[in-house]
Steps between C-alpha positions, in 0.01 A plus 500: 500500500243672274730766389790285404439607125517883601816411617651344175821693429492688824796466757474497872782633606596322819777540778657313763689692774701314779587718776806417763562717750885518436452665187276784598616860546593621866558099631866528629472371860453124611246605740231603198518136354338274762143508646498527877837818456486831589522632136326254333099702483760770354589275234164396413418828441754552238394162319175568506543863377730433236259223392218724457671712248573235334190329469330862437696600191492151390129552499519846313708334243200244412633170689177314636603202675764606755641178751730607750712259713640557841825370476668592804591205742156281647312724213315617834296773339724798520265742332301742683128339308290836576732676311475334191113538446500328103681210615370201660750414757 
């Protein structure tokens, strides 16, 4: 990295989120939690929505380097991809 002496003294500030479906906002019926149930595009939406915030003020407040984990079940890609356009899902 040619810059790596710019850098000297500089943090990256760096995050790690791990999103479950269980602990979102709005998840309170069975039905939301597995892929193939009636509720369960409903429940994407809120992960993937709530995730965005996230992610967006974590951006605001300087972080660079932002991992995020789906952590619900077969990790089956919960998140709606399109709508989070600066992450590479």
């Amino acid at each position: 990295m040619g810059n790596k002496a710019s850098l000297e003294g500089v943090f990256l500030l760096k995050a790690f989120i791990s999103v479950d479906l269980e602990g979102m906002p709005y998840i309170v019926n069975v039905n939301q939690l597995n892929a193939g149930k009636p509720l369960y595009s409903e429940a994407r939406r809120v992960a993937t929505r709530v995730t965005h915030v996230i992610v967006e003020e974590l951006y605001r407040l300087g972080f660079e380097n932002i991992v995020i984990a789906d952590s619900h079940g077969c990790r089956c890609r919960g998140f709606r991809c399109s709508v989070l356009p600066r992450l590479l899902c």
